[in-house]
N, C-alpha and C positions, 0 to 999 in steps of 0.2 A: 386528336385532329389539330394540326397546325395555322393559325390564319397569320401571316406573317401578315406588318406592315408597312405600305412602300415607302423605303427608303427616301431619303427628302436627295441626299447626292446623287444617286440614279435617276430620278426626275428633275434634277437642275440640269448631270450632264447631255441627258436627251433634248431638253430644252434646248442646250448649247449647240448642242450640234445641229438642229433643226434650223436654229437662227442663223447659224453658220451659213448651211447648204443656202437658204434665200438670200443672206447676201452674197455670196459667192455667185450663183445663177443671175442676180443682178447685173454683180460687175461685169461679169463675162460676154452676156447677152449686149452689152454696150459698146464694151470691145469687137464683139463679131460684127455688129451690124457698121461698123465703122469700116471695118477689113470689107467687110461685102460689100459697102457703098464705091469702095476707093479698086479691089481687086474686080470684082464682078464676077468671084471663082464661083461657080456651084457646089463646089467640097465648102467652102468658107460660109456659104450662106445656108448648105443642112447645116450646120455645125452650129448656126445661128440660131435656126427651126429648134435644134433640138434642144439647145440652152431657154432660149422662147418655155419651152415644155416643162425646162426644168425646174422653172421658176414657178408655174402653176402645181408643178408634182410636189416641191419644196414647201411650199406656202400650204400643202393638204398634208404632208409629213410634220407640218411644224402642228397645226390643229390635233393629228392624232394623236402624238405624242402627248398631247395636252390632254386631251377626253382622254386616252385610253387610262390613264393615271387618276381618274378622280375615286375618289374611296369607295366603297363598296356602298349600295343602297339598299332598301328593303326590295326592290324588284331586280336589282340588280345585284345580286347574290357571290356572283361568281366576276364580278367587278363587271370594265369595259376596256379589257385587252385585245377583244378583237378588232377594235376600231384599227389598231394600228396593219390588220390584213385587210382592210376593207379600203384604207391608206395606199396598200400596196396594189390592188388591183388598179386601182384610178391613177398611182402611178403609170401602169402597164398597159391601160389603155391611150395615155397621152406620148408615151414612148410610140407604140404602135402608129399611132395618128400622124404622128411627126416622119416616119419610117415614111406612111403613103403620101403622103405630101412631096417629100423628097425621092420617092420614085416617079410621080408623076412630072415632077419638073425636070429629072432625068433626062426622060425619054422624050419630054417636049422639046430637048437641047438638042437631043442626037440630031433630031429632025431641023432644029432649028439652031444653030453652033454661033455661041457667044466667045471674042477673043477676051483671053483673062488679060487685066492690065496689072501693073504694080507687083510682079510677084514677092520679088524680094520681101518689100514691104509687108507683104500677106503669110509673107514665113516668119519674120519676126514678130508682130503680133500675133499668131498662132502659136509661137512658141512660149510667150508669156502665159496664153491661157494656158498652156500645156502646164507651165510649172506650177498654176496658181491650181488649176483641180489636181494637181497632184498633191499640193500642201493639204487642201482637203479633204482628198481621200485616206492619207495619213493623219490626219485627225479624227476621220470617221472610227476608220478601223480601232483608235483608239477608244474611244465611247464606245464602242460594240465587244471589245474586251472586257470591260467592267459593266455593262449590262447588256442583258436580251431586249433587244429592238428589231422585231420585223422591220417597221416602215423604218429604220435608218440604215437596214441592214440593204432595204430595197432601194433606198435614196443613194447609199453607197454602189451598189452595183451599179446602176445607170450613171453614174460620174467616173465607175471605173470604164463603160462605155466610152464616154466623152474621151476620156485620156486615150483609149486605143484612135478614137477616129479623129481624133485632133494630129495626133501623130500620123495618120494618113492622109491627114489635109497638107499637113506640114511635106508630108515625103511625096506627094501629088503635084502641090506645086515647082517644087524640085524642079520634078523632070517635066514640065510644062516651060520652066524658065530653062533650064537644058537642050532639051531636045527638042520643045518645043510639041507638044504632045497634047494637043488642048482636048482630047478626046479622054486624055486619060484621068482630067479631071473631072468628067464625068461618070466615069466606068468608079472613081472612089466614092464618088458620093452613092451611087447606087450601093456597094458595096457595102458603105457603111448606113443603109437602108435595110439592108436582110440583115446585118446582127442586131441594129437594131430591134429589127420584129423579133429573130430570136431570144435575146436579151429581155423584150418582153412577154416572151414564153415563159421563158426562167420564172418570170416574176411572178404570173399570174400561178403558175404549178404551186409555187412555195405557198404563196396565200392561199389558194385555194387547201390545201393539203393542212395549214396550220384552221383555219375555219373549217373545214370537215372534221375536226380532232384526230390528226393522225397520230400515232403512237412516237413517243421519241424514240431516238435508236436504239440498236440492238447493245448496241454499248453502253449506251447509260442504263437502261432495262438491267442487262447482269451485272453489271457495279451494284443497285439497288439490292437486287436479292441476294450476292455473297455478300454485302454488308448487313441487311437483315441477319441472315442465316448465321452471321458470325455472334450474334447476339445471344450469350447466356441464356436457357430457357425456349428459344423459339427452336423447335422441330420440324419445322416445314412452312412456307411459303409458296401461294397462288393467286388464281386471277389476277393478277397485276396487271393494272391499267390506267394510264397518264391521256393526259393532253396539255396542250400550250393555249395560254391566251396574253397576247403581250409579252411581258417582261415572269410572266408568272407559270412558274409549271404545276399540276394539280395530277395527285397521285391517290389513286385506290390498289388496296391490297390488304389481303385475306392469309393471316398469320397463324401460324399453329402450337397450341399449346397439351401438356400435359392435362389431362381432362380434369385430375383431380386439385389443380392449383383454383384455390380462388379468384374470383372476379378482380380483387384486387388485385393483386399479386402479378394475374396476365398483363391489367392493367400499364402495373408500372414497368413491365418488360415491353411492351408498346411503345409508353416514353422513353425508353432508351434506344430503341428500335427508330423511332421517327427523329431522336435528335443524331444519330447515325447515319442517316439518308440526308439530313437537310447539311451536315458538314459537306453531302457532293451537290447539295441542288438549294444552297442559303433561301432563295425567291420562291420552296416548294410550298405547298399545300398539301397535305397528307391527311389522309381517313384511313385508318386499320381497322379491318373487322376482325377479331378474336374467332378463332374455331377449336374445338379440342382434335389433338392427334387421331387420324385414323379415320375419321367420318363422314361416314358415304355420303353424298351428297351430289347434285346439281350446278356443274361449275361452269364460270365462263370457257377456263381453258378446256374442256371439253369439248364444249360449244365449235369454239372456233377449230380444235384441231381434228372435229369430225368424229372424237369418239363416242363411241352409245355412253346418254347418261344412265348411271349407276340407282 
């Protein structure tokens, strides 16, 4: 069995990036509500709601990143990697929140039509923010390259939000200062209201699906077994079965051996076996159960694929 542990550079650059997203959600939120003071656009001020949101979803991104890293305990065995899906729902609910808000004030404008002022002005400061969450979403994406972060992976997505509906704030106003189309800046904000809530669909599935322990893919799944199976000595491999918590993958599986090899012997084919898998999965946790070749038995894959146990 492998207990890897956490890395000190993977929890500084998750730190980093957590610190990152709240000030970034700071700045911007300051910028918007200055544009909404001055325009009066309703695309400018969801855009505001939602940075508002972001700075709360950011400041619980930055907390989880922090709990979910602390060392393993006597009750907490298997660490505290889910704090960072439980991150992600509270994201997905404040994305959500910010969605109906901004639908309701929508539909109060249809009814009741505000003239936008200053647009120009309201495109060039929306374009700022545009460039500034894009420097941060290219930062993100970089920290989620070098490590598994749900909650940054979730703080990422809703900022790659922001860049889509900031850029329709930006191309709303446009044709507002154009055409003259003041209706059309509400039909974007609404707009950018439903992917919102979509957006926090996405998010809520993923966390949910990483706290129920969904199985990692089918691609990593068969990497693991022809890399076992490549392994001098082992004859067969089963039940294999992973889950995610955090930054950390935990792997069971049931290896097969020559019956007449000794304990030891299977043993140190295990070791070889589990430092094979951790070259594709460095953050794994690995349990192998020893079985000899051939022996009938009671198995998960069984289980699941519906056949009569033997």
């Amino acid at each position: 069995m492998s207990l890897s542990i956490t890395n000190s550079r993977e929890v500084f650059l998750k730190k980093i990036a957590a610190t990152a997203s709240i000030g970034t959600a700071l700045l911007l939120t300051l910028i918007k509500a200055y544009a909404a003071i001055v325009t009066d656009s309703l695309s400018v001020f969801s855009s505001l709601i939602d940075s508002l949101s972001d700075i709360l979803a950011s400041a619980i991104t930055y907390i989880a990143v922090r709990y979910s890293d602390r060392p393993l305990t006597k009750k907490h065995r298997y660490g505290y990697g889910k704090a960072e899906s439980v991150s992600a729902l509270l994201q997905a609910a404040f994305i959500a929140g910010s969605a109906g808000f901004i639908l309701y004030d929508g539909l109060y404008r249809f009814t009741h039509p505000t003239y936008i002022k200053e647009t120009m002005f309201g495109i060039v400061i929306m374009s700022v923010c545009w460039l500034i969450t894009l420097a941060l979403i290219l930062f993100q994406k970089y920290i989620i390259k070098q490590v598994h972060s749900q909650a940054i992976n979730a703080d990422s997505g809703h900022y790659t939000v922001d860049l889509l509906s900031n850029g329709s704030v930006i191309a709303s106003l446009f044709i507002v200062k154009y055409l003259s189309w003041n209706w059309f800046d509400i039909v974007t904000a609404i707009l950018i209201a439903i992917y919102l809530l979509y957006n926090a669909g996405v998010i809520t599935r993923g966390a949910l699906e990483e706290i129920t322990d969904k199985e990692i893919d089918e691609n990593t799944r068969k990497q693991i077994i022809d890399t076992v199976m490549q392994v001098d000595g082992v004859l067969g491999c089963h039940d294999l079965r992973s889950r995610i918590s955090g930054s950390t993958v935990f792997i069971e599986l049931h290896l097969e051996f020559d019956g007449n090899k000794t304990l030891f012997e299977t043993h140190q084919i295990s070791d070889i076996a589990e430092s094979k898998v951790l070259t594709l999965l460095p953050r794994a946790q690995i349990i192998i159960h020893q079985d000899p070749y051939g022996l009938k038995e009671k198995r998960l894959d069984h289980h699941i694929e519906g056949i009569c146990d033997l």
